[in-house]
C-alpha positions as a printed NumPy array, in Angstrom:
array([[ -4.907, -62.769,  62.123],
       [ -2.635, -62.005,  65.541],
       [ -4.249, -60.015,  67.969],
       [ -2.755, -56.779,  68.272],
       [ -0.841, -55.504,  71.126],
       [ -2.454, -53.811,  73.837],
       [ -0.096, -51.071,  75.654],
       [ -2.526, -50.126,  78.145],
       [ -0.666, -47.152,  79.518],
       [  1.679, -44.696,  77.921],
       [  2.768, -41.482,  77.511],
       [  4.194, -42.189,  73.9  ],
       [  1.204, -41.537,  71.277],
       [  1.676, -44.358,  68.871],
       [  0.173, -44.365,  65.268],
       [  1.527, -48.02 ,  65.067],
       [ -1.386, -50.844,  64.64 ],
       [ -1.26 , -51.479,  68.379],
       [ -3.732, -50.649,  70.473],
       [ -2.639, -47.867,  72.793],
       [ -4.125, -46.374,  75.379],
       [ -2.195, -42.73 ,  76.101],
       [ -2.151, -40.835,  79.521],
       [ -3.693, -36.964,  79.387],
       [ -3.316, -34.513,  81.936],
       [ -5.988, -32.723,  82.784],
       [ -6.26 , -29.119,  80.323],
       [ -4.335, -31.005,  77.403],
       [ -5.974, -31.2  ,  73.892],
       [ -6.682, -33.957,  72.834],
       [ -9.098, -33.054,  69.589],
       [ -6.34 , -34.615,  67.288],
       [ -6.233, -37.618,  69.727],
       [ -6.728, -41.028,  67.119],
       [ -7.057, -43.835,  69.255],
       [ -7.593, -44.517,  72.979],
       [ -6.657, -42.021,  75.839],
       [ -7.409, -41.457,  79.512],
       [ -6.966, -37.85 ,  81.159],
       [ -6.833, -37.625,  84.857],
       [ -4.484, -35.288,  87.342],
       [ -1.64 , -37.372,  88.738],
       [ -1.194, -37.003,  92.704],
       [  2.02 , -34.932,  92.08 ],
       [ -0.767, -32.334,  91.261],
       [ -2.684, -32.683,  94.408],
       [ -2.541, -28.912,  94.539],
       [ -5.652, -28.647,  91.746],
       [ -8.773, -27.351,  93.083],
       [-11.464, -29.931,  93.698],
       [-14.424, -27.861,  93.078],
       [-14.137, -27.439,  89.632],
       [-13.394, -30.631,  88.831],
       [-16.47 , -32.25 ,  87.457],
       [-16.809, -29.427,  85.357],
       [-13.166, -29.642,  83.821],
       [-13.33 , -33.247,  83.024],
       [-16.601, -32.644,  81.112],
       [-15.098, -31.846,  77.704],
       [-13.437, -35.083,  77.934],
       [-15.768, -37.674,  79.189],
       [-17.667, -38.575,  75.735],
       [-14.239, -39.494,  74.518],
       [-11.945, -40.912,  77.599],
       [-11.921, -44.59 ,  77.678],
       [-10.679, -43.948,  81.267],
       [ -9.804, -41.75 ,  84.307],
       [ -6.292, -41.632,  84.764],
       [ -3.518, -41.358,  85.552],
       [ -4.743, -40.718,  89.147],
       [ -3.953, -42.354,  92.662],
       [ -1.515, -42.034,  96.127],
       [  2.248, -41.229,  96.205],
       [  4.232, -41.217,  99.13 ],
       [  7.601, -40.726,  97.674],
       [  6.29 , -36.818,  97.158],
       [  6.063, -33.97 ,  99.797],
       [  2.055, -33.659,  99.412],
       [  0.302, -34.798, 102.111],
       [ -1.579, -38.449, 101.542],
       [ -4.754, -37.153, 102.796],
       [ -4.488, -34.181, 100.323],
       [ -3.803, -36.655,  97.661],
       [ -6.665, -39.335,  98.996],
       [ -9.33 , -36.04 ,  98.651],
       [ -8.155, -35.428,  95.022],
       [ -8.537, -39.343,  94.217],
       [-12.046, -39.448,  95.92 ],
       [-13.605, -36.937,  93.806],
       [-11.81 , -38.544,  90.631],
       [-13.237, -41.705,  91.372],
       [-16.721, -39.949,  91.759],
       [-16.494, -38.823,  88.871],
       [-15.164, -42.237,  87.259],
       [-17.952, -44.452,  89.015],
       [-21.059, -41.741,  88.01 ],
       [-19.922, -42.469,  84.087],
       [-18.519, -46.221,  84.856],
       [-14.912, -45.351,  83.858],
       [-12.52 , -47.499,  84.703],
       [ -9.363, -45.504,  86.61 ],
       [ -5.616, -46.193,  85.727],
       [ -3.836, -45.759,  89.154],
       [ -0.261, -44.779,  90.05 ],
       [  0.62 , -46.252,  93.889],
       [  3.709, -45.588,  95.183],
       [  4.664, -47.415,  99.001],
       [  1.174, -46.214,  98.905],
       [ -1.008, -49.917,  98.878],
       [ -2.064, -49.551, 102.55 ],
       [ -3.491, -45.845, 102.179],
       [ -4.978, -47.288,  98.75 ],
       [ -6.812, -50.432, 100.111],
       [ -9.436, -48.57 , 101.976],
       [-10.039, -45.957,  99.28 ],
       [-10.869, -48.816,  96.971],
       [-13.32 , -51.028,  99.194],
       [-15.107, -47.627,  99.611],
       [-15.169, -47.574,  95.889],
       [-16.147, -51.375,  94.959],
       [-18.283, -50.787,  91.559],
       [-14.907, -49.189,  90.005],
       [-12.376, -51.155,  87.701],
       [ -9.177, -50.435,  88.659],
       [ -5.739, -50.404,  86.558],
       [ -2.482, -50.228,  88.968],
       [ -0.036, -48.964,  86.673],
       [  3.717, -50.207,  87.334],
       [  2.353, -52.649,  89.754],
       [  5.38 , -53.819,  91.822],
       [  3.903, -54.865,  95.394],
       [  4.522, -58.551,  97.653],
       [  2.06 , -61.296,  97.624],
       [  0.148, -59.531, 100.395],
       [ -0.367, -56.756,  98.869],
       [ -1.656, -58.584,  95.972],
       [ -4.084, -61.298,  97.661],
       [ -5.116, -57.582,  99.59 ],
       [ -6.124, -56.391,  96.036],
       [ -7.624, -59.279,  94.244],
       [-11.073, -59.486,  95.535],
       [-12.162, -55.901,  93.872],
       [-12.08 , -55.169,  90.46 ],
       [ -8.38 , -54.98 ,  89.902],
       [ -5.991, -55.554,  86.765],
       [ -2.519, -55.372,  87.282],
       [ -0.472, -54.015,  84.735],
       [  3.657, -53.849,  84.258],
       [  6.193, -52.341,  82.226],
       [  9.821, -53.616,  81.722],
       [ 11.162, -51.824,  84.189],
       [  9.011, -54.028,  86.862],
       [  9.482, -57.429,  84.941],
       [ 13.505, -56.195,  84.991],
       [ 12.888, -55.54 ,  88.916],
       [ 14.458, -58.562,  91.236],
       [ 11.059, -59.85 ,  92.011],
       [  9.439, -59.024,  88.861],
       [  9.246, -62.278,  87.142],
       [  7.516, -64.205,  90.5  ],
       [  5.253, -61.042,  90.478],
       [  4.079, -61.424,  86.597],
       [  3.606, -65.04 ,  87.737],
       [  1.463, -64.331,  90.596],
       [ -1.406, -62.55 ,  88.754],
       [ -3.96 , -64.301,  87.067],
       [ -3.952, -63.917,  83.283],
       [ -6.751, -62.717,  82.876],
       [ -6.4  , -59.676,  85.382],
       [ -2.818, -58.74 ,  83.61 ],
       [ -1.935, -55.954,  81.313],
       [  1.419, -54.487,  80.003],
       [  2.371, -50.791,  79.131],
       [  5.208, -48.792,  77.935],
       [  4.351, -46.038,  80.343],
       [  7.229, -43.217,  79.462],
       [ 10.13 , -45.731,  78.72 ],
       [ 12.02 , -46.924,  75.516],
       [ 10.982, -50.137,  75.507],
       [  8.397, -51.137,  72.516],
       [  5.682, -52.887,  73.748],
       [  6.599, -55.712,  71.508],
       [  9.811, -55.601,  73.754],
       [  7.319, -55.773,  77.008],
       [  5.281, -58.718,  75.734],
       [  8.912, -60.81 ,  75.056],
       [  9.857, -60.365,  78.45 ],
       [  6.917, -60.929,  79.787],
       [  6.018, -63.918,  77.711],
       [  9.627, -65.4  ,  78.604],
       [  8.951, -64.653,  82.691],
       [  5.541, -66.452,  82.347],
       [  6.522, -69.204,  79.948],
       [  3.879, -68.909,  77.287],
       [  3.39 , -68.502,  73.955],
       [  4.012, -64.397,  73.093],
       [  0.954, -64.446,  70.478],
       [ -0.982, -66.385,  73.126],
       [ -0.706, -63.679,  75.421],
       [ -1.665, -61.119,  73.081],
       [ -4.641, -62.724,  72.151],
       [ -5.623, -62.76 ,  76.167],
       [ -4.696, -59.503,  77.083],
       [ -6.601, -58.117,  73.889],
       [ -9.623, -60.208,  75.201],
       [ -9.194, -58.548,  78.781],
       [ -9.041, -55.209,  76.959],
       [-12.25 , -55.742,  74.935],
       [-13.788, -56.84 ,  77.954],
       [-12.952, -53.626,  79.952],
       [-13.57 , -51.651,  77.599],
       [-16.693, -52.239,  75.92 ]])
């Protein structure tokens, strides 16, 4: 029996046999959630009050497979230390019930790097991961995955990216694009040069391992 696929960040609830693991915002329901979600507040909502934060998340946590989609945008008018406060006290929250955090980083790596080494016991998903091969050595030593939709394996540099991480710290998503995730794995299986159900059934290992 194939492994299924593992989309491992989306904003498209699937009720296909793949494993996927949807995005919530902060304050949506979720009760008729089926499968796996994570629910986090996205820096372009860096205006949310920290100090209830803990106790908004609560209703979620016995559920949430993960805390996310958080992180450090600089493409937005909010400033990056208002964003880096809001990221702290969601990684608090993630490392006090060992959650691992999906991460959105845009021309944000630098302000990122520290944030993480303060953080070291967290598991970290970078979401859309597009960044040079600094940037990437920079990130490896901590408990990073690296995950990438088609519109980053479409980019110029996208296929000598996907070749750059190490298969077993890869994952691929849908995110909020068209693309199937069956559609994701072909390109990325064709970038890498393997075997498409061979990369299912590592990626669904990686998963398992996560998230147990």
């Amino acid at each position: 029996m194939k492994a299924p696929f593992v989309d491992i960040h989306t904003h498209n609830p699937s009720r296909s046999s793949h494993i996927s693991v949807v995005s919530a915002f902060l304050g949506d329901d979720v009760a008729d959630a089926e499968g796996p979600f994570s629910v986090g507040v996205h820096p372009w909502h860096s205006d949310t009050p920290i100090a209830e934060l803990e106790r908004r998340f609560a209703p979620y946590l016995d559920r949430a497979v993960a805390i996310g989609e958080v992180g450090l945008d600089r493409a937005i008018s909010i400033p990056i230390e208002q964003q880096a406060a809001l990221l702290a006290a969601q990684l608090d929250i993630a490392q006090k019930h060992q959650l691992p955090v999906v991460v959105h980083c845009v021309r944000a790596y630098s302000d990122l790097l520290p944030i993480i080494k303060r953080y070291k016991e967290v598991a970290y998903i970078l979401h859309g991961f597009y960044a040079n091969p600094k940037q990437l050595a920079d990130l490896l030593p901590y408990r990073t995955y690296f995950s990438m939709g088609i519109r980053e394996l479409q980019r110029p540099n996208g296929t000598a990216i996907v070749r750059s991480i190490p298969a077993h710290r890869l994952f691929l998503e849908t995110d909020d694009g068209p693309a199937s995730i069956a559609e994701v794995y072909d390109a990325a299986a064709k970038a890498i040069g393997t075997d498409i159900t061979k990369l299912r059934e590592l990626l669904y290992r990686s998963y398992t391992n996560l998230f147990k």
